[in-house]
C-alpha positions as CSV (number, residue, x, y, z in Angstrom):
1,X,-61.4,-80.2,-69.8
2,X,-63.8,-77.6,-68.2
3,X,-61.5,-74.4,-67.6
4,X,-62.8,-72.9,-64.3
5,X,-61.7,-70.0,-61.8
6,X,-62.2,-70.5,-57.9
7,X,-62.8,-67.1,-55.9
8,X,-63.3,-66.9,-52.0
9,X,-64.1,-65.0,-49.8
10,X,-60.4,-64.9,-47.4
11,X,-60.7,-63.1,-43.8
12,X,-59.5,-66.1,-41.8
13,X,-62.4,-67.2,-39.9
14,X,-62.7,-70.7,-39.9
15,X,-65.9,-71.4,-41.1
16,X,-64.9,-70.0,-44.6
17,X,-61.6,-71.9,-44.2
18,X,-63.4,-75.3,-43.7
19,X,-65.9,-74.3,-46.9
20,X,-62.8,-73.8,-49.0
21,X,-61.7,-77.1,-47.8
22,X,-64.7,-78.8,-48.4
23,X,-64.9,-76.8,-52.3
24,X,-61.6,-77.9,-52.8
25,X,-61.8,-81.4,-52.3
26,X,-65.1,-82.0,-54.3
27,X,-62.8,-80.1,-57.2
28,X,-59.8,-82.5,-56.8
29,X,-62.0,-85.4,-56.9
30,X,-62.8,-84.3,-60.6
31,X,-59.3,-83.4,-61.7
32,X,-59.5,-85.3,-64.7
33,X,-62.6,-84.0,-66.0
34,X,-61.7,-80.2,-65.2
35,X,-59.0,-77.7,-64.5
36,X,-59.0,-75.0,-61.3
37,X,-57.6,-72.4,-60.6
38,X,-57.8,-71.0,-57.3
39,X,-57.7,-66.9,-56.1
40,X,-58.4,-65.0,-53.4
41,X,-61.0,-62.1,-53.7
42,X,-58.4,-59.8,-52.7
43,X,-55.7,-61.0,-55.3
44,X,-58.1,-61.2,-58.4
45,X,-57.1,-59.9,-61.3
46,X,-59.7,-59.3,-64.6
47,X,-57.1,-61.4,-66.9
48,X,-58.0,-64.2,-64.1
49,X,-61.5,-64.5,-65.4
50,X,-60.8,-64.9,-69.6
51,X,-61.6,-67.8,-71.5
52,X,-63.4,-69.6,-68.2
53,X,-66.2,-72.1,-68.7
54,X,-67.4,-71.4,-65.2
55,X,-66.3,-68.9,-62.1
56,X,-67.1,-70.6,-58.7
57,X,-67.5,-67.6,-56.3
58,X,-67.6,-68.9,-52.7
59,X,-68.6,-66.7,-49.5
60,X,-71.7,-64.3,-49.8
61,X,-73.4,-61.5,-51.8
62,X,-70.8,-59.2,-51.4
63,X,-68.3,-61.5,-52.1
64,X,-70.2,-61.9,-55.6
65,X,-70.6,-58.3,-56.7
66,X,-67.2,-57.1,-55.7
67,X,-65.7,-59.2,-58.4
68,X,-68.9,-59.7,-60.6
69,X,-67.7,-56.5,-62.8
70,X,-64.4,-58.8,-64.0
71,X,-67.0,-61.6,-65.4
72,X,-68.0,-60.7,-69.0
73,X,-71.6,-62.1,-70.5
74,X,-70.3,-65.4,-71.9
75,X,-69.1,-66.8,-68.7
76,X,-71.5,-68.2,-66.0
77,X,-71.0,-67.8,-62.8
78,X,-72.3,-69.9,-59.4
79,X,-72.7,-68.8,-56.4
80,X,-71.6,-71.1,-52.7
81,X,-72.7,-69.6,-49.7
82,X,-69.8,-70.1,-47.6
83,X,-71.4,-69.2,-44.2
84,X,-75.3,-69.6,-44.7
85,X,-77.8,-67.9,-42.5
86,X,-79.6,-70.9,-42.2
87,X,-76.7,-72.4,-40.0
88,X,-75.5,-69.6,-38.1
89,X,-78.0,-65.9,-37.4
90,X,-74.5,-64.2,-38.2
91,X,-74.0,-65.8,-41.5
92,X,-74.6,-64.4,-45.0
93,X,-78.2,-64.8,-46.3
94,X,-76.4,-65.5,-49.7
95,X,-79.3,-64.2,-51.8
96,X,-77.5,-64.6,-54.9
97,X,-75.6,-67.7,-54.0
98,X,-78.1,-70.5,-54.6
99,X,-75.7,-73.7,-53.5
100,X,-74.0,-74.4,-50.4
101,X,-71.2,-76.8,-48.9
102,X,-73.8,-79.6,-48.9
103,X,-75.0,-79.4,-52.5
104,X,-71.8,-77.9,-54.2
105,X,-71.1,-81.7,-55.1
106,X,-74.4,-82.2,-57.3
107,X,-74.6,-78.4,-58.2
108,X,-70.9,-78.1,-59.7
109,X,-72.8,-81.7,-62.0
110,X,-75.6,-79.6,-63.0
111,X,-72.9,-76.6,-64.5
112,X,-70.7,-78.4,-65.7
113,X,-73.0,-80.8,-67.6
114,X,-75.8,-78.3,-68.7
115,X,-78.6,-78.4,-66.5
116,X,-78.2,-75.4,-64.3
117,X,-81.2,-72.5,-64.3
118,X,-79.6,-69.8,-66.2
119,X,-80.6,-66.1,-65.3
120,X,-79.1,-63.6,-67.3
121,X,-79.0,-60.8,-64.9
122,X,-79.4,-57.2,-66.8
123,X,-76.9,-54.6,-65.4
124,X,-76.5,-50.8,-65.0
125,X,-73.7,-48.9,-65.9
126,X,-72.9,-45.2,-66.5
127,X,-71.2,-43.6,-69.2
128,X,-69.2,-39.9,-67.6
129,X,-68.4,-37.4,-70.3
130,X,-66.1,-34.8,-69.3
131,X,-66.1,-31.2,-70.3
132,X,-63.0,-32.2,-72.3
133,X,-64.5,-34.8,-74.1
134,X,-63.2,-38.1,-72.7
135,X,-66.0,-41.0,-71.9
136,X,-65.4,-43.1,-69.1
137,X,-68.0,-46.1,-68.5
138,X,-68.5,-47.7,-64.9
139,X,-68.3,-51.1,-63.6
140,X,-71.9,-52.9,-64.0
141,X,-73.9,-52.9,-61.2
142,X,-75.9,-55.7,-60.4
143,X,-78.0,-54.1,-57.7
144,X,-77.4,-50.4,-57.3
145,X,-75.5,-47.5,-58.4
146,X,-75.4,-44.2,-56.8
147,X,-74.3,-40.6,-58.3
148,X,-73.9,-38.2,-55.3
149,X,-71.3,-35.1,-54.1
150,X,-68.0,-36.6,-52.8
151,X,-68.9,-34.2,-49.3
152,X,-72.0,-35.6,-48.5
153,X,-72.2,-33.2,-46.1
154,X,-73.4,-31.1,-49.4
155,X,-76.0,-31.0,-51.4
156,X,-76.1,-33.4,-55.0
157,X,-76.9,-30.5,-57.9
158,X,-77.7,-31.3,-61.3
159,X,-80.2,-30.9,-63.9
160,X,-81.8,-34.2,-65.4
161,X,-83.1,-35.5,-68.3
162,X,-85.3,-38.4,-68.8
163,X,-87.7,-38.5,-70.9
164,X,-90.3,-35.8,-71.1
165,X,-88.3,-34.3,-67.8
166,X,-85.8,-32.3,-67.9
167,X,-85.4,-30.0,-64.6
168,X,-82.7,-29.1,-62.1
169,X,-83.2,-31.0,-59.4
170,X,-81.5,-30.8,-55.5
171,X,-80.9,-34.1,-53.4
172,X,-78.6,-35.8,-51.2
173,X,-77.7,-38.1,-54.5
174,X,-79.7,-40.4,-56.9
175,X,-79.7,-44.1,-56.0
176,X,-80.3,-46.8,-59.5
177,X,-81.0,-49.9,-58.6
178,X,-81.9,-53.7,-61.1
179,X,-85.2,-55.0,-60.1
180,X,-83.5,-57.7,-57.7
181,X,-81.1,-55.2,-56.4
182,X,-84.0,-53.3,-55.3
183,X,-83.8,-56.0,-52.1
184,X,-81.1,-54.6,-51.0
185,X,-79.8,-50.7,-50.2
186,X,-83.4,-49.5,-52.2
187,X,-85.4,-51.4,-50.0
188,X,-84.8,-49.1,-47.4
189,X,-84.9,-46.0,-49.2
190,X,-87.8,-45.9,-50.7
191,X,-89.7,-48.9,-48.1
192,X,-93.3,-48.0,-49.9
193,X,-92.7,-47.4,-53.4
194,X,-93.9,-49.1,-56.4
195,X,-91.7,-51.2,-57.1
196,X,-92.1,-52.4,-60.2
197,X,-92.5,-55.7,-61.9
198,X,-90.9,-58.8,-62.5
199,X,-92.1,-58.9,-66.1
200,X,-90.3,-55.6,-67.0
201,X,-87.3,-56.5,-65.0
202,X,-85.3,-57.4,-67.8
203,X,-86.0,-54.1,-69.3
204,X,-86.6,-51.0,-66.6
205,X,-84.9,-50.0,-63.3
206,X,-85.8,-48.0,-60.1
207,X,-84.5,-44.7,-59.6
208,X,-84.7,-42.4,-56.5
209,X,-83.7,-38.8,-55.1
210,X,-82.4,-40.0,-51.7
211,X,-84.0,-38.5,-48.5
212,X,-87.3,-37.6,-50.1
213,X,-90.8,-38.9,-48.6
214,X,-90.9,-42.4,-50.0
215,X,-95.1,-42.1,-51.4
216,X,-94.0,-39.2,-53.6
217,X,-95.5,-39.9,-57.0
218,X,-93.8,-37.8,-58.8
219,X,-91.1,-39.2,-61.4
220,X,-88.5,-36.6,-61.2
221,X,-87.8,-37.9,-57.7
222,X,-88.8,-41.6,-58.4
223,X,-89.4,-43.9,-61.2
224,X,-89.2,-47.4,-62.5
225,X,-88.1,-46.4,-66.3
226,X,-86.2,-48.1,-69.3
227,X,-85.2,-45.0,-70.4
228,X,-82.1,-43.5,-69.9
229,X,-81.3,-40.8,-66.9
230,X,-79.0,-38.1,-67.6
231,X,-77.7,-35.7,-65.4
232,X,-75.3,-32.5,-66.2
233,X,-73.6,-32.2,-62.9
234,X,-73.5,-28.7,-61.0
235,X,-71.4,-30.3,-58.6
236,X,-67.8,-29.3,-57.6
237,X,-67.0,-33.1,-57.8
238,X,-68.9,-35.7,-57.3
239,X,-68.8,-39.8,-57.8
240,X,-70.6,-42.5,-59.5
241,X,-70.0,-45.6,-57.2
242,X,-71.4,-49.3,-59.0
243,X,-72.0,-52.0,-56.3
244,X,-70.5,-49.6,-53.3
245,X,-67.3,-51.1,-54.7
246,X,-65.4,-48.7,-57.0
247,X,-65.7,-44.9,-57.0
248,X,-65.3,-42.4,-60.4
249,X,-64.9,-39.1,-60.0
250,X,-66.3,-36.6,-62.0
251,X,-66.6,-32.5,-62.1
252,X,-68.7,-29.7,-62.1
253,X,-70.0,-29.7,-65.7
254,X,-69.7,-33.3,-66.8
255,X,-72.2,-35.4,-67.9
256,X,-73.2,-38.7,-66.6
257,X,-76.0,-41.1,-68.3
258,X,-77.3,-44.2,-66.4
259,X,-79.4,-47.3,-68.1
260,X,-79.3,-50.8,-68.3
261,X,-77.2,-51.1,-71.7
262,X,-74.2,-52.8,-69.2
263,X,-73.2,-56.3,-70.1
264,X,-75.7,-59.1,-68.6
265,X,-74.5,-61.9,-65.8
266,X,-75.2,-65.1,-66.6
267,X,-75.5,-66.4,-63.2
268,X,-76.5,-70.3,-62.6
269,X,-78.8,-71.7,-59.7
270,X,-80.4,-75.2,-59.1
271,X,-83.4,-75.3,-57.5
272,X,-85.4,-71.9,-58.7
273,X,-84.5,-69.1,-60.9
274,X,-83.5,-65.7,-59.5
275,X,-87.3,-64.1,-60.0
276,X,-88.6,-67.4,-58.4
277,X,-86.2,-66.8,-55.5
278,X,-87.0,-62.9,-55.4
279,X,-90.9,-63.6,-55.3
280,X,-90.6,-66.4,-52.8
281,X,-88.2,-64.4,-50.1
């Protein structure tokens, strides 16, 4: 039997109650083929998520990569729009969640028998080493990551490496972001920038000093590198925050190094791969 985990997406409006009714019964109706177990986002625990053949995450993006750091690289993971934008102007656009109420039924076929698109999904993570020594790695981040003073009312200092560089540099914080991640917070950052390409997604990411003129060229402020930044912070305390989700804390002194080395997501979709989706929205 297919061992899978259920997460939704719980605030008590009714549309996501009558999707998790709908997921729910299209599950039961298979309950000798497969066995479910059922959590809220909220109650979700990382034990929750070991030895699963699949993770079912219903709701929307952020539903998806609040809990996406729990789901190692061996476990795929589909996304349900629970409240699609198609239906509703207030609903979730879902970019990540490629099925929906209506084709959960035929979609949940196509995991569980083999035939699902599988993306593996590169991540970032950084690795904070104190002055004392100790390492402390983030949560992945499937779209963005950002390194910035804890007052943002003050200025980010730090010198960075990467590369050839290696200056001390002044911002309002650097912003990381995957090459599908850059539809989201990046986008509006750094509107005109190049961006990239799909065929180096797998390998490079987009980095940015926030608050500059987005057609700088120059790459101490913005590049789309597979090389590794590191920055020595000058910074009473600052954060590293994966996903807006989780923040760690770091002082002046320690070091922080940023890259794509964190474990993939193998996330599943039915109709068009992930780049196919990117390209086409």
């Amino acid at each position: 039997m297919a061992d899978i985990l259920l997460v939704y997406k719980k605030n008590f409006e009714g549309v996501h109650d009558e999707s998790l009714q709908s997921i729910k019964g299209v599950l039961n109706s298979q309950s000798s083929t497969i066995r479910v177990d059922i959590r809220a986002r909220e109650q979700v625990r990382r034990a929750d998520f070991i030895g699963r053949d699949l993770v079912i995450v219903l709701g929307g993006d952020g539903t998806l990569t609040s809990i996406s750091h729990n789901i190692d690289s061996n476990t795929p993971v589909m996304g349900v729009n629970s409240h699609p934008r198609s239906d509703d102007p207030n609903g979730s656009l879902g970019f990540y969640m490629d099925s929906d109420i209506d084709t959960f039924a035929n979609d949940l076929k196509s995991a569980l028998e083999g035939n699902a698109i599988v993306n593996r999904l590169p991540r970032l993570q950084a690795t904070i080493e104190t002055t004392s020594g100790n390492k402390i790695r983030s949560d992945p981040a499937m779209n963005d990551l950002l390194i910035a003073n804890t007052h943002q009312y003050a200025p980010s200092k730090y010198h960075l490496r990467r590369g050839e560089i290696d200056i001390e540099q002044h911002s309002s914080g650097l912003l990381f972001s995957t090459w599908l991640g850059q539809g989201a917070w990046f986008s509006q950052i750094a509107r005109k920038a190049n961006l990239g390409s799909v065929e180096q997604s797998d390998s490079h990411y987009l980095v940015i000093a926030r608050d500059l003129d987005p057609e700088i060229e120059d790459e101490t402020y913005m590049a789309w590198t597979d090389e590794a930044t590191v920055i020595t912070s000058d910074m009473h305390r600052g954060y590293v925050v994966p996903d807006g989700w989780d923040e760690y804390q770091f002082n002046r002194g320690a070091t922080i190094s940023v890259d794509l080395s964190g474990p993939v997501l193998q996330l599943l979709t039915f109709r068009n791969s992930m780049k196919e989706r990117f390209s086409r929205d």
